[in-house]
PDB file with SEQRES, HELIX, SHEET and CRYST1 records, atoms N, CA, C and O in Angstrom:
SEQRES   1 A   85  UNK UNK UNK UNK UNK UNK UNK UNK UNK UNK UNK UNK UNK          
SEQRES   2 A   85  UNK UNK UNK UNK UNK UNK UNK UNK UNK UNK UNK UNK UNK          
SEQRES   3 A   85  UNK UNK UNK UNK UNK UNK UNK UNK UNK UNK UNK UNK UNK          
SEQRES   4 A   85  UNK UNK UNK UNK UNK UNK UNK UNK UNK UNK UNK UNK UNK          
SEQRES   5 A   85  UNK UNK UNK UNK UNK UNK UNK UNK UNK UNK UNK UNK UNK          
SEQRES   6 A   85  UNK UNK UNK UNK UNK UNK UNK UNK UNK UNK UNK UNK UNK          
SEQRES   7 A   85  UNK UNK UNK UNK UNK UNK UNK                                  
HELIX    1 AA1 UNK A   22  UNK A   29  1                                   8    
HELIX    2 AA2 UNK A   32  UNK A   48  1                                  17    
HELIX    3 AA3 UNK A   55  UNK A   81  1                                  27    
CRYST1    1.000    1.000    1.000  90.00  90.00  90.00 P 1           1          
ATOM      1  N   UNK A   1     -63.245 -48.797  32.818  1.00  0.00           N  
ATOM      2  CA  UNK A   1     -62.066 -48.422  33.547  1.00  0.00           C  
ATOM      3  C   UNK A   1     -61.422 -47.217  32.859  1.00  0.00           C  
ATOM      4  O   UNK A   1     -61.115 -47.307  31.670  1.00  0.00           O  
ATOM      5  N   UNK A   2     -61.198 -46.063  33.568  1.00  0.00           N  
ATOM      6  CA  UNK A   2     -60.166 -44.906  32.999  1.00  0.00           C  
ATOM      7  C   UNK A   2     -58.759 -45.455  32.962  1.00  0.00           C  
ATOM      8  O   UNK A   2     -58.245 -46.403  33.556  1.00  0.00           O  
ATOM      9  N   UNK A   3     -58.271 -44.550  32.058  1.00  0.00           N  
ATOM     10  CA  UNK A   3     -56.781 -44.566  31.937  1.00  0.00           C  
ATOM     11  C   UNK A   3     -56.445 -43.281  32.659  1.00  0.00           C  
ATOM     12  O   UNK A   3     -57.087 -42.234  32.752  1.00  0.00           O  
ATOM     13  N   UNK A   4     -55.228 -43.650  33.160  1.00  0.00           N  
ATOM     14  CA  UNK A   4     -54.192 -42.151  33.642  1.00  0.00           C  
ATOM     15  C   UNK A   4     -53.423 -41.729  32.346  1.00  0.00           C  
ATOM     16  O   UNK A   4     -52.656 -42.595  31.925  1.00  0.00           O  
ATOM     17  N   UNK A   5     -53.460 -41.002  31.902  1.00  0.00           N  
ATOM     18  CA  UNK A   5     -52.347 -40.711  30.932  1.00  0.00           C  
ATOM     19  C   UNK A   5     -51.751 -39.137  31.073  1.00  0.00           C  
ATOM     20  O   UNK A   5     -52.663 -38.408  31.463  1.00  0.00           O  
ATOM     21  N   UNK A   6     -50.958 -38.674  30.947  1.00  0.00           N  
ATOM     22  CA  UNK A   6     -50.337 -37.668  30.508  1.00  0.00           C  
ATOM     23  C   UNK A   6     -50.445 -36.759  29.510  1.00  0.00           C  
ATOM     24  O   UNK A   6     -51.106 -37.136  28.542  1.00  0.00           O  
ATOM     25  N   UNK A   7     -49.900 -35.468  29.461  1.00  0.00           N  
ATOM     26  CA  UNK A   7     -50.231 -34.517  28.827  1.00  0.00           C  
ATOM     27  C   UNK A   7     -49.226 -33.476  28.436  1.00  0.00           C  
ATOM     28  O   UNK A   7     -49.218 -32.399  27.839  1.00  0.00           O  
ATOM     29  N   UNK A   8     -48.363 -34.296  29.052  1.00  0.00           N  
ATOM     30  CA  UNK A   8     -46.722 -33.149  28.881  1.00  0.00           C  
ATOM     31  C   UNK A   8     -45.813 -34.042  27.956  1.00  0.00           C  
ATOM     32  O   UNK A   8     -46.080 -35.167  27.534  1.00  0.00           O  
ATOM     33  N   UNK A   9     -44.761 -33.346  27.750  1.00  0.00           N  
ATOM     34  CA  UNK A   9     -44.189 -34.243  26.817  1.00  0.00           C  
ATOM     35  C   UNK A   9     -43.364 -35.292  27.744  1.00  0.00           C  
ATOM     36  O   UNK A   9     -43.752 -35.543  28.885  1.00  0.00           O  
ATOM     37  N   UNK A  10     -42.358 -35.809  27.260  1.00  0.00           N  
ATOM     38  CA  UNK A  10     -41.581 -37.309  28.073  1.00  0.00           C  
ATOM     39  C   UNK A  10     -40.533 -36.781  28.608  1.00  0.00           C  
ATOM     40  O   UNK A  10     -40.276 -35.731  28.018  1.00  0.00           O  
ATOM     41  N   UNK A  11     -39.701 -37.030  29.558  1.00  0.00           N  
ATOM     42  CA  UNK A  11     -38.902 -35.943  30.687  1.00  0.00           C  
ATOM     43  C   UNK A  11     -37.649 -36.190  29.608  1.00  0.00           C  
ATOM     44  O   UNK A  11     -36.666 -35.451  29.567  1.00  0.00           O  
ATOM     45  N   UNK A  12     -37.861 -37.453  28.662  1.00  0.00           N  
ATOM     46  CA  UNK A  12     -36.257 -37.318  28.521  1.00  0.00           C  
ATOM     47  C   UNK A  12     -36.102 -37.188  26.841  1.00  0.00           C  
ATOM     48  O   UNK A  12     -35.196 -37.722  26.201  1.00  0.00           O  
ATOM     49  N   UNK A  13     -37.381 -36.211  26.167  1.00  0.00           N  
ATOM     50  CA  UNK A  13     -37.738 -35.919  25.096  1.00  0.00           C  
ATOM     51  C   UNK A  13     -37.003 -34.564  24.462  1.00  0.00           C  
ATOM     52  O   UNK A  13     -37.584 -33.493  24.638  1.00  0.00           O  
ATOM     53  N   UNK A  14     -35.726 -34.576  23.720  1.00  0.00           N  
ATOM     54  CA  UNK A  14     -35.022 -33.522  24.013  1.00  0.00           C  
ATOM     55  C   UNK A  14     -35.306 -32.786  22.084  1.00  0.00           C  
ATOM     56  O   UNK A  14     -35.072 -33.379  21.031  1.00  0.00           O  
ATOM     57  N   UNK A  15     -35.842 -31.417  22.272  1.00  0.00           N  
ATOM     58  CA  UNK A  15     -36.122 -31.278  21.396  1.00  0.00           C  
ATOM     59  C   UNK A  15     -34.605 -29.815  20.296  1.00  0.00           C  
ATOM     60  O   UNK A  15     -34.140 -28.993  21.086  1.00  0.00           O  
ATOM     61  N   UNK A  16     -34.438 -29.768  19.830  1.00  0.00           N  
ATOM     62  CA  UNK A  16     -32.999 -28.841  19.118  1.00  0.00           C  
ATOM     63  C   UNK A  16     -32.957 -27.569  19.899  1.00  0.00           C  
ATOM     64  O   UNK A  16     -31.815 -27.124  20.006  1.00  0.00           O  
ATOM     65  N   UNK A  17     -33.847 -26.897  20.445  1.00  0.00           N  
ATOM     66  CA  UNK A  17     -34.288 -25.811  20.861  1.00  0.00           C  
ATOM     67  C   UNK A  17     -34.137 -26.126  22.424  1.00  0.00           C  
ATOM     68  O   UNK A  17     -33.890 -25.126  23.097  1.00  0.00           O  
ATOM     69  N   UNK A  18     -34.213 -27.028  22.947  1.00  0.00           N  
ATOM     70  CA  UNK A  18     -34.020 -27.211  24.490  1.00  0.00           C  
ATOM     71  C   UNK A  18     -32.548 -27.356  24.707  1.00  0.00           C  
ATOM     72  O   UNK A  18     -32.172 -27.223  25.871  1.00  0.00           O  
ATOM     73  N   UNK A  19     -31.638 -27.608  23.778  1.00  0.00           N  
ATOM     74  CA  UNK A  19     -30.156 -27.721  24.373  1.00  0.00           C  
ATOM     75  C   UNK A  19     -29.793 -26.271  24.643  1.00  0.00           C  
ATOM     76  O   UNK A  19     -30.413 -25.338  24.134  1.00  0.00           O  
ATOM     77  N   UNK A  20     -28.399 -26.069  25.756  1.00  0.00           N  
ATOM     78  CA  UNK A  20     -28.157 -25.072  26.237  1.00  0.00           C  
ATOM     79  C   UNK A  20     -27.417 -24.464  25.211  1.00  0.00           C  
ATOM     80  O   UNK A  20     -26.832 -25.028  24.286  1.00  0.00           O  
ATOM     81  N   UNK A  21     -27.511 -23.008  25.505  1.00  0.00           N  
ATOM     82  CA  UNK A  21     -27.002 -21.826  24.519  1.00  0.00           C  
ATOM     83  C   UNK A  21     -25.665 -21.647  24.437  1.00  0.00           C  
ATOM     84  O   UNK A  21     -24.936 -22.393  25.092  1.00  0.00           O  
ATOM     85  N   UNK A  22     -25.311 -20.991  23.911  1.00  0.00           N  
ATOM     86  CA  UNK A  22     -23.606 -20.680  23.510  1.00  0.00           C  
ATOM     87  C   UNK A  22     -23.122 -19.977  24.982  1.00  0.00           C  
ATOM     88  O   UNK A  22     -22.292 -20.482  25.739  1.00  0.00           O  
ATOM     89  N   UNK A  23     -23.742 -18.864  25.178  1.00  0.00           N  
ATOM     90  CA  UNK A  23     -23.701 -18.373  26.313  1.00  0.00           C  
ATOM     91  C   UNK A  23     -23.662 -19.061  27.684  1.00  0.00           C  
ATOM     92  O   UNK A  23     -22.818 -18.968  28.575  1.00  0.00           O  
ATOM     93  N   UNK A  24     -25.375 -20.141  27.592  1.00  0.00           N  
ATOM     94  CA  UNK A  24     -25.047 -20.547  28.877  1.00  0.00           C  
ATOM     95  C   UNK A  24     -23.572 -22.352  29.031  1.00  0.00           C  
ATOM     96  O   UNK A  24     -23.097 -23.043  29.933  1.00  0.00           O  
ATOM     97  N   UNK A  25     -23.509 -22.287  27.942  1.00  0.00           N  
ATOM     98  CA  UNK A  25     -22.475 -23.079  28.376  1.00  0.00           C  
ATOM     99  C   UNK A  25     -21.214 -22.438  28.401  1.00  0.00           C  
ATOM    100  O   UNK A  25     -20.437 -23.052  29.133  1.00  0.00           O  
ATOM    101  N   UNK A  26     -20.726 -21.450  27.884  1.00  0.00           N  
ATOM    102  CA  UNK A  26     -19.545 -20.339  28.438  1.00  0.00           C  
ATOM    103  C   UNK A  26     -19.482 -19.866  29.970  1.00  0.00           C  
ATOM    104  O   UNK A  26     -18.498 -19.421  30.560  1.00  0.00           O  
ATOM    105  N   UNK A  27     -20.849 -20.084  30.493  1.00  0.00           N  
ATOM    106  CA  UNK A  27     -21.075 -19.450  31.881  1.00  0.00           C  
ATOM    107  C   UNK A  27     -20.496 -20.795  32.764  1.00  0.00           C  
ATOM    108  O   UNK A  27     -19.934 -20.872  33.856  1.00  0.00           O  
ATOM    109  N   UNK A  28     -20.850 -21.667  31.902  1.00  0.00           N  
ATOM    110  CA  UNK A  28     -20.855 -22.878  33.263  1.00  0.00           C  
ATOM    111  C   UNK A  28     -19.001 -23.593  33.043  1.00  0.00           C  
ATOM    112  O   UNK A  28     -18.312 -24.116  33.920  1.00  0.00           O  
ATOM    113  N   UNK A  29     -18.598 -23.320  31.401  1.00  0.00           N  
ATOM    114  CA  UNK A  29     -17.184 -23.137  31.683  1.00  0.00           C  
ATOM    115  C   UNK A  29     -16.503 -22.093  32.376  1.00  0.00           C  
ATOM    116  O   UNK A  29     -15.347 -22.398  32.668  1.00  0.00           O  
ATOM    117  N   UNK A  30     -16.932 -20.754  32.790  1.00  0.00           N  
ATOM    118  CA  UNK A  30     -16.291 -20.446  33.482  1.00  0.00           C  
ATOM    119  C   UNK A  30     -16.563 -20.505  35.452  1.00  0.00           C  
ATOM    120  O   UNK A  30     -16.179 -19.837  36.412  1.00  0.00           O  
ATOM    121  N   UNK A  31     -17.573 -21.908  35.194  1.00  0.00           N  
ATOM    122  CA  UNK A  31     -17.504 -21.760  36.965  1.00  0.00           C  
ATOM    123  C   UNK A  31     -16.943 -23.340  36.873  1.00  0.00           C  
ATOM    124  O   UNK A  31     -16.949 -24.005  37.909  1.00  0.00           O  
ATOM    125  N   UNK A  32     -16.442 -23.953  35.576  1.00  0.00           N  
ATOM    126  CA  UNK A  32     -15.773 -25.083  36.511  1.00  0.00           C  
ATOM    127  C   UNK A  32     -14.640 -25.359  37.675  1.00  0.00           C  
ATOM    128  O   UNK A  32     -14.603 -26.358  38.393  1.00  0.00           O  
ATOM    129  N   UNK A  33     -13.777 -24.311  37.697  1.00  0.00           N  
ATOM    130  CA  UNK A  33     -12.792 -24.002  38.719  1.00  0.00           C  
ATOM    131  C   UNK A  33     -13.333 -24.055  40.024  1.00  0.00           C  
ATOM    132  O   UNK A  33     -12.701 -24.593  40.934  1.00  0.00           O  
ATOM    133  N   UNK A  34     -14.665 -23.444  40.234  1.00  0.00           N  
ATOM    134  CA  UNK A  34     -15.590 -23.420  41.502  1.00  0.00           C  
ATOM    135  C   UNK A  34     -16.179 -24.626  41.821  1.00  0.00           C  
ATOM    136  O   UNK A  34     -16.440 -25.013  42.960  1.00  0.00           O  
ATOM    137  N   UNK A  35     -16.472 -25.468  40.326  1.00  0.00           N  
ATOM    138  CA  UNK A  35     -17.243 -26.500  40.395  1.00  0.00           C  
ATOM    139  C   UNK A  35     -15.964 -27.774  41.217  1.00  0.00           C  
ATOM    140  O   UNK A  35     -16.102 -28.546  42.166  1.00  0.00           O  
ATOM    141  N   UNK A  36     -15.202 -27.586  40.626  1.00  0.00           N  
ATOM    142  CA  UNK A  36     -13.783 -28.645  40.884  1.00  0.00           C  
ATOM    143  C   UNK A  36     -13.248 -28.282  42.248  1.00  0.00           C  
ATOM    144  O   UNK A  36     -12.887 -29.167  43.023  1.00  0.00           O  
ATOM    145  N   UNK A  37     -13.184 -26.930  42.577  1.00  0.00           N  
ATOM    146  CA  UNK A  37     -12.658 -27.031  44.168  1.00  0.00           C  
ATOM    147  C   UNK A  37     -14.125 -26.953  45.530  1.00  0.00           C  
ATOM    148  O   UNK A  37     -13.809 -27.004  46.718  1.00  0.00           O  
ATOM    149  N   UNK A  38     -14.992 -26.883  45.289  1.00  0.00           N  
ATOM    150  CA  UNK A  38     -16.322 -27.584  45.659  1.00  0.00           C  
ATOM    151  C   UNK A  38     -16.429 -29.083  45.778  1.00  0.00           C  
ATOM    152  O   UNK A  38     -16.929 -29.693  46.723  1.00  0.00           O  
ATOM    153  N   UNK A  39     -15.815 -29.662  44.540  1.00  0.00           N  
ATOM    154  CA  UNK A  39     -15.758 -31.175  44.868  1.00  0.00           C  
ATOM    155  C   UNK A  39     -14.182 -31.742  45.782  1.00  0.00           C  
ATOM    156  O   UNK A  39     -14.000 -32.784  46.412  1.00  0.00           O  
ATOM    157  N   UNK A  40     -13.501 -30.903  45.593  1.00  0.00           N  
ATOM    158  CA  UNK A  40     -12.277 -31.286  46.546  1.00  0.00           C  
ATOM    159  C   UNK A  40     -12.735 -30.956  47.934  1.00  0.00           C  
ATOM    160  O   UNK A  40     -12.321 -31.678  48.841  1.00  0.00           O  
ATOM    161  N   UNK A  41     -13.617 -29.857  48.248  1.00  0.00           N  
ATOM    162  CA  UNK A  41     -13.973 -29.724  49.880  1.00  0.00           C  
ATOM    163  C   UNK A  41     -14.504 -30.529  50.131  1.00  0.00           C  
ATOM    164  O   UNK A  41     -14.480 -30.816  51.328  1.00  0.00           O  
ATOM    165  N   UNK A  42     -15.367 -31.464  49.148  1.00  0.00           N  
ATOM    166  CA  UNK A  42     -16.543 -32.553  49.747  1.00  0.00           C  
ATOM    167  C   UNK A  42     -15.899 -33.748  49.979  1.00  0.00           C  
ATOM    168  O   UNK A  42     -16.370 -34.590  50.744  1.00  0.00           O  
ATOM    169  N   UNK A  43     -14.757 -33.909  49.324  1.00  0.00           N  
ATOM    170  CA  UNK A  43     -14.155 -35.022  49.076  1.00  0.00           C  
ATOM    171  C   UNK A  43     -13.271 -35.170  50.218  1.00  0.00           C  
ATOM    172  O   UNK A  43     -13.091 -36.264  50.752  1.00  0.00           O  
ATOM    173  N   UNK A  44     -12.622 -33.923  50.670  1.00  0.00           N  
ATOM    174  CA  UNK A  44     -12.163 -33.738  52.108  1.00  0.00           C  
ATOM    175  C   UNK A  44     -12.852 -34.026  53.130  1.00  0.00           C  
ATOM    176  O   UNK A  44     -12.545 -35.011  53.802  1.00  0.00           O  
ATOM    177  N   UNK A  45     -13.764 -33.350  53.413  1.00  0.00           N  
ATOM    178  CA  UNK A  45     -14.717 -33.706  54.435  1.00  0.00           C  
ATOM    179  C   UNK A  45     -15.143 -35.226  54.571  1.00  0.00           C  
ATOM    180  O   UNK A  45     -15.410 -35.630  55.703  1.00  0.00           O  
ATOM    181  N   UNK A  46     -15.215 -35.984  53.639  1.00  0.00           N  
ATOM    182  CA  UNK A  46     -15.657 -37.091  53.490  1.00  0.00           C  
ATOM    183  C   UNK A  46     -14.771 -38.072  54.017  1.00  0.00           C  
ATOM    184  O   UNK A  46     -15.043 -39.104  54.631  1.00  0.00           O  
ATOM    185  N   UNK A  47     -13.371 -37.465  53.595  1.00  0.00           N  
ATOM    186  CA  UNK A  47     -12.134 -38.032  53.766  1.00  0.00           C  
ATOM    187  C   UNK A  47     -12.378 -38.071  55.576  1.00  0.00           C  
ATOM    188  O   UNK A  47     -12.464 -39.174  56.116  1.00  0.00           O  
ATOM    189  N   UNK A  48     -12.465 -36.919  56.331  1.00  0.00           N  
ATOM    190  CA  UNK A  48     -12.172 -36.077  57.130  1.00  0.00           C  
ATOM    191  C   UNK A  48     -12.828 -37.420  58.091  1.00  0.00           C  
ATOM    192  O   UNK A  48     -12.085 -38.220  58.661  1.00  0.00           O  
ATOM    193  N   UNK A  49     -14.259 -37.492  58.145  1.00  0.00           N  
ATOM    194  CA  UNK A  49     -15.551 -38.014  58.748  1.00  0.00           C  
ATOM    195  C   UNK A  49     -15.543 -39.500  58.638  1.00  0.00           C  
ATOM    196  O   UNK A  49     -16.365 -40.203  59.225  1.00  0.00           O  
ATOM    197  N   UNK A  50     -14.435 -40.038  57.746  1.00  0.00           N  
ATOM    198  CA  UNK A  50     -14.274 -41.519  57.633  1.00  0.00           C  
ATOM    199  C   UNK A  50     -12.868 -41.862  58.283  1.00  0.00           C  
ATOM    200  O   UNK A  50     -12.622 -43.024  58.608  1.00  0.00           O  
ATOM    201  N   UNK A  51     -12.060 -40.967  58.447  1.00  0.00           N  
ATOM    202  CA  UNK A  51     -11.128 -41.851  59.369  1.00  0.00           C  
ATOM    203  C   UNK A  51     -10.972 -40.837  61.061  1.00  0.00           C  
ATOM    204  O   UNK A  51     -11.298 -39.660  61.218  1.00  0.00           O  
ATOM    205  N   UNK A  52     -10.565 -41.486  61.781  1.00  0.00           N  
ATOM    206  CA  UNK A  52     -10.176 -40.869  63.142  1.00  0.00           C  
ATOM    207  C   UNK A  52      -9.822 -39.571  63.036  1.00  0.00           C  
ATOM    208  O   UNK A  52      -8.836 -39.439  62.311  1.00  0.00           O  
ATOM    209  N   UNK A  53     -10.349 -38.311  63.585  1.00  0.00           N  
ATOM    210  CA  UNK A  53     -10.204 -37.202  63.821  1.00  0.00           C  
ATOM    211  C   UNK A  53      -8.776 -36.698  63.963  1.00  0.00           C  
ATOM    212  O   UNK A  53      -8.310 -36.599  65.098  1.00  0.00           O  
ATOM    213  N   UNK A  54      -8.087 -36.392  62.960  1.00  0.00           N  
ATOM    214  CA  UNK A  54      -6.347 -36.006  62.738  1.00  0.00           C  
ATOM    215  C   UNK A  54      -6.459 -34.845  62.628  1.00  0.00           C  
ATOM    216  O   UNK A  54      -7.486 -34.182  62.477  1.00  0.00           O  
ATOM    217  N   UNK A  55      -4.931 -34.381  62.729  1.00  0.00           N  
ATOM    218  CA  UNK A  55      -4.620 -32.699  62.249  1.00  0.00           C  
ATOM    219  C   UNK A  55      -4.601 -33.380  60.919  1.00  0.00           C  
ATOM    220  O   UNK A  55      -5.654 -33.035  60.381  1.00  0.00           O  
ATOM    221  N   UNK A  56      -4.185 -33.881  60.407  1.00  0.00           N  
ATOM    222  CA  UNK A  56      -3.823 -33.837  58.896  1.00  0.00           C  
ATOM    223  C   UNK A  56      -5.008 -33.892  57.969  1.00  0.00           C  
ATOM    224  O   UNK A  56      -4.870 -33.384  56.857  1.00  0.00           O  
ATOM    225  N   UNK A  57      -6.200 -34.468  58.306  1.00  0.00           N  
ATOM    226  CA  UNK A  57      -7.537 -34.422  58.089  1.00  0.00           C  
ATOM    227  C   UNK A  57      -8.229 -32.788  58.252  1.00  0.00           C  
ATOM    228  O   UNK A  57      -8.740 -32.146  57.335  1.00  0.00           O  
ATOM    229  N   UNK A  58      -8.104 -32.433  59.417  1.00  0.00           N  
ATOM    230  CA  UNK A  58      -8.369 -30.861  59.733  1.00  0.00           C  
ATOM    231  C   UNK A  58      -7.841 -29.826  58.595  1.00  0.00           C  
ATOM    232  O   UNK A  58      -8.529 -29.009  57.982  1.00  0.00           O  
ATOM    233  N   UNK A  59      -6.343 -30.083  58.459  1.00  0.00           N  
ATOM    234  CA  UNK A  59      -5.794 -29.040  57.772  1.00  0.00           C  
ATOM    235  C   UNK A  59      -5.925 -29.146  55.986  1.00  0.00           C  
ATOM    236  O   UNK A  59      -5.963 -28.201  55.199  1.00  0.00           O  
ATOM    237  N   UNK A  60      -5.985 -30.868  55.629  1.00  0.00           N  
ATOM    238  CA  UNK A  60      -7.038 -31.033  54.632  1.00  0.00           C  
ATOM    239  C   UNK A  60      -8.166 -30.340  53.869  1.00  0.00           C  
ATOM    240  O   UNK A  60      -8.255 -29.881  52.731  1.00  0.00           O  
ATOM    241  N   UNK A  61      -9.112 -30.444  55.059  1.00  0.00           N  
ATOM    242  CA  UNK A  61     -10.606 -29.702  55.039  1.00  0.00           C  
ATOM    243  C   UNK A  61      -9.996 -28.507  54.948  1.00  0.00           C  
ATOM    244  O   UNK A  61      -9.901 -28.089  53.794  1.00  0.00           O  
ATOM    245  N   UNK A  62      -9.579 -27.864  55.746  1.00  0.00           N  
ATOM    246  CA  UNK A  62      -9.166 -26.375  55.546  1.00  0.00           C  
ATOM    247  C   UNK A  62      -8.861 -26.140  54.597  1.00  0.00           C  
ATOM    248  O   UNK A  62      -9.620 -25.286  54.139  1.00  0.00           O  
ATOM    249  N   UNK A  63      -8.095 -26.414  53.909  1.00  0.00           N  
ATOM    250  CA  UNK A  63      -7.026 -25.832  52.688  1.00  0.00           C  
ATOM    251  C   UNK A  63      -8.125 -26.170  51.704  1.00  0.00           C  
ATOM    252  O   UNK A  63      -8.119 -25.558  50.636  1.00  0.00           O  
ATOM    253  N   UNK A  64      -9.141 -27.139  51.949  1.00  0.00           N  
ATOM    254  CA  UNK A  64     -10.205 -27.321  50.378  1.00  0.00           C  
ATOM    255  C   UNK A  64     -10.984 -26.396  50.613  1.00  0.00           C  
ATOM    256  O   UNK A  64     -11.642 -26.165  49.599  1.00  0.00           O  
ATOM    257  N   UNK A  65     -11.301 -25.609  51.607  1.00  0.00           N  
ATOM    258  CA  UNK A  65     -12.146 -24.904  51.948  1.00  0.00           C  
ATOM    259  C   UNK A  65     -11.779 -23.150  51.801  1.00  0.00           C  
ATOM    260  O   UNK A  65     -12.619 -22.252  51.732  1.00  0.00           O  
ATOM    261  N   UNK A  66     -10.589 -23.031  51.784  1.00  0.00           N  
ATOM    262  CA  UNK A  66      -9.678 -21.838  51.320  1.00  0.00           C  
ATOM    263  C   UNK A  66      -9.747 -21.836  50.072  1.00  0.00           C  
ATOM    264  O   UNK A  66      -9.971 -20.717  49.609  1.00  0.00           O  
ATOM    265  N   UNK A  67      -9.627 -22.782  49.219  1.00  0.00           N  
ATOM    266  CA  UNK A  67      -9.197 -23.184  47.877  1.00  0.00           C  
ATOM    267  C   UNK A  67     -10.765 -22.570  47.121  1.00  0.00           C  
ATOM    268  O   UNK A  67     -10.940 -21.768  46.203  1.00  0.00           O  
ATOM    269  N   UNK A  68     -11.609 -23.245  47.859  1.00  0.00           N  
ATOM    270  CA  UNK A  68     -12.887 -23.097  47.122  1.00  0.00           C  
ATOM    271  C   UNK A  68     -13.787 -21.551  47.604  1.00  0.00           C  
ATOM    272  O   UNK A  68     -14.931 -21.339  47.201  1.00  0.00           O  
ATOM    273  N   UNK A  69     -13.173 -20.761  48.344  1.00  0.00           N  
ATOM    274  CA  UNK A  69     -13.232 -19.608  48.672  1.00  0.00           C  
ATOM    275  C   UNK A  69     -12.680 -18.540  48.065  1.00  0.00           C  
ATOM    276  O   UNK A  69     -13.241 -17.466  47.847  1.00  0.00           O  
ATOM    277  N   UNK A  70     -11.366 -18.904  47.743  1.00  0.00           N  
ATOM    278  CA  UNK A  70     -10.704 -18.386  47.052  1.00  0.00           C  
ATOM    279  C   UNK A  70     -10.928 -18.051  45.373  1.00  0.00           C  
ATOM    280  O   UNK A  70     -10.613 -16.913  45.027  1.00  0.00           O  
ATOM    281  N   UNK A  71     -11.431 -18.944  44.363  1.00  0.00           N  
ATOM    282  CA  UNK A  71     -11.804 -19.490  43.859  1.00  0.00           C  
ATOM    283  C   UNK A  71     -13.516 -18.748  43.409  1.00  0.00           C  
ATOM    284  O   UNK A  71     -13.762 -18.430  42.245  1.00  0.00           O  
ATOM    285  N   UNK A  72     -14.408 -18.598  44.397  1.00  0.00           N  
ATOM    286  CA  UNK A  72     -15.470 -18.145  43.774  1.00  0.00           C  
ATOM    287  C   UNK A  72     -15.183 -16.829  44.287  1.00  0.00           C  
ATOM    288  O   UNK A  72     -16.213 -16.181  44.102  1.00  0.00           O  
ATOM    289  N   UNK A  73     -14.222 -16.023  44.896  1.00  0.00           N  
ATOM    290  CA  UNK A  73     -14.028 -14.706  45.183  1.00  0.00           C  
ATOM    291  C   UNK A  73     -13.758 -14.725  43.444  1.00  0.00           C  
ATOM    292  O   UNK A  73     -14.457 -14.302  42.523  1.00  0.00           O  
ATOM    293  N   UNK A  74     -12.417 -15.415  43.459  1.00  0.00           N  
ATOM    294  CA  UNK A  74     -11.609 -14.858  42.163  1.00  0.00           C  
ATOM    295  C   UNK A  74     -12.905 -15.036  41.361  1.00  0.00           C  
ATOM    296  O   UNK A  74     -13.094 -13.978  40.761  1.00  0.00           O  
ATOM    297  N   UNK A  75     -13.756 -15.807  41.124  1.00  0.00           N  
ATOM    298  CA  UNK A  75     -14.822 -16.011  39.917  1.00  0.00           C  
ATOM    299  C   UNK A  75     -16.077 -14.454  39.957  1.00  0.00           C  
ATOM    300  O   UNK A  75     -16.710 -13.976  39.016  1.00  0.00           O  
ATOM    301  N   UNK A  76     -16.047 -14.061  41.297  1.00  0.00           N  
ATOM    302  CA  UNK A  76     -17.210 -13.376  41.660  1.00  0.00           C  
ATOM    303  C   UNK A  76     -16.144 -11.900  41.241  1.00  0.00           C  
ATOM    304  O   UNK A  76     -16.870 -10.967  40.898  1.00  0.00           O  
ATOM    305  N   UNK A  77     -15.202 -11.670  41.220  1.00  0.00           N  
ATOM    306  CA  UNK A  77     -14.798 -10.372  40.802  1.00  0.00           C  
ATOM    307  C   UNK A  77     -14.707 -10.567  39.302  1.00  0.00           C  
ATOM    308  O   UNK A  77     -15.385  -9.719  38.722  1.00  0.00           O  
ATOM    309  N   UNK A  78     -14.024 -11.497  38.400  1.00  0.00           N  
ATOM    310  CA  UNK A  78     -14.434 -11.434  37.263  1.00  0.00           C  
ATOM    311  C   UNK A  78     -15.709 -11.315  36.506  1.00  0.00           C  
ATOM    312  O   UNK A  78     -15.979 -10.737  35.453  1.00  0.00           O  
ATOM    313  N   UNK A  79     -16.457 -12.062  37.381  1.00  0.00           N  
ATOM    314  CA  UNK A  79     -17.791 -11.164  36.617  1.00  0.00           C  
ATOM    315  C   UNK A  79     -18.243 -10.180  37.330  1.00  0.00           C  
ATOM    316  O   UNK A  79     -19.459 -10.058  37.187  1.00  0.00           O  
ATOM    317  N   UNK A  80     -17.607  -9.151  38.297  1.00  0.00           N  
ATOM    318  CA  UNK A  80     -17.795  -7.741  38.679  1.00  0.00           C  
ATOM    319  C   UNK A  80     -16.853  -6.866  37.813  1.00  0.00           C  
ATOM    320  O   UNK A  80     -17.059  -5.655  37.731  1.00  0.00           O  
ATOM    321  N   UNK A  81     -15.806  -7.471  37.157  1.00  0.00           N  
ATOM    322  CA  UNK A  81     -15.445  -6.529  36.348  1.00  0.00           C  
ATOM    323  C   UNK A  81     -15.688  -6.673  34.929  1.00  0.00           C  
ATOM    324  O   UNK A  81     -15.170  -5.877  34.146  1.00  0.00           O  
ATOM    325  N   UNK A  82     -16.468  -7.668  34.504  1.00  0.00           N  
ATOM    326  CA  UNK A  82     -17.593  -7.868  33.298  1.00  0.00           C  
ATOM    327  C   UNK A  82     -18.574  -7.089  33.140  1.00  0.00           C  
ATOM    328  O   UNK A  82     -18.982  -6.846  32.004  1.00  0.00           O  
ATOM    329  N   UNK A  83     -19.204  -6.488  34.355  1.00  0.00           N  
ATOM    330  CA  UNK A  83     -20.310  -5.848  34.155  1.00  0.00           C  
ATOM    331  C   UNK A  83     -20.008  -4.342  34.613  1.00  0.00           C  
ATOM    332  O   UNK A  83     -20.779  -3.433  34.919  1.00  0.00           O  
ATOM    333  N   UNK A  84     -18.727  -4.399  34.556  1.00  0.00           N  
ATOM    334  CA  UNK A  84     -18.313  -3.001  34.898  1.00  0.00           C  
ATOM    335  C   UNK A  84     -17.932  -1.929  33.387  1.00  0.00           C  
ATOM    336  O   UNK A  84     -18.166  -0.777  33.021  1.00  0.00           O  
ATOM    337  N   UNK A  85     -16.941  -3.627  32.661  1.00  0.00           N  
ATOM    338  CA  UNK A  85     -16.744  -3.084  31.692  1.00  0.00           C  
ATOM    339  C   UNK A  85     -18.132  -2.651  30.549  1.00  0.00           C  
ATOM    340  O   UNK A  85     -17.901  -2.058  29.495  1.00  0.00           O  
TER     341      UNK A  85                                                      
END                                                                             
């Protein structure tokens, strides 16, 4: 009888050199603002789709959806004027 075995290392085998860099965790602190009003639109919508179709539900969604627009504009010009400077 063969064996199946593997040849890669173990998915959850974390070696000093695989954790994220100085850099890329500066990057991902500066998209938590995007990350946090992304989860308020979902959380709206969710809100939105579980009870009876309201204005107050509508204008909800909206405003998370402004918020999180707003938000990766403001994020997307700061790093246009990062790479400007």
């Amino acid at each position: 009888m063969d064996h199946i075995v593997t040849v890669q290392e173990a998915v959850t085998a974390f070696a000093p050199w695989m954790e994220p860099t100085d850099a890329e965790l500066d990057a991902i602190e500066l998209e938590i603002p995007a990350i946090l009003a992304d989860v308020d639109l979902v959380d709206a919508e969710i809100a939105a789709l579980e009870s009876r179709p309201v204005e107050l539900g509508a204008r909800r969604t909206r405003r998370a959806r402004r918020k999180a627009l707003a938000t990766r504009v403001a994020l997307a010009n700061r790093a246009g004027c990062e790479e400007a400077a």
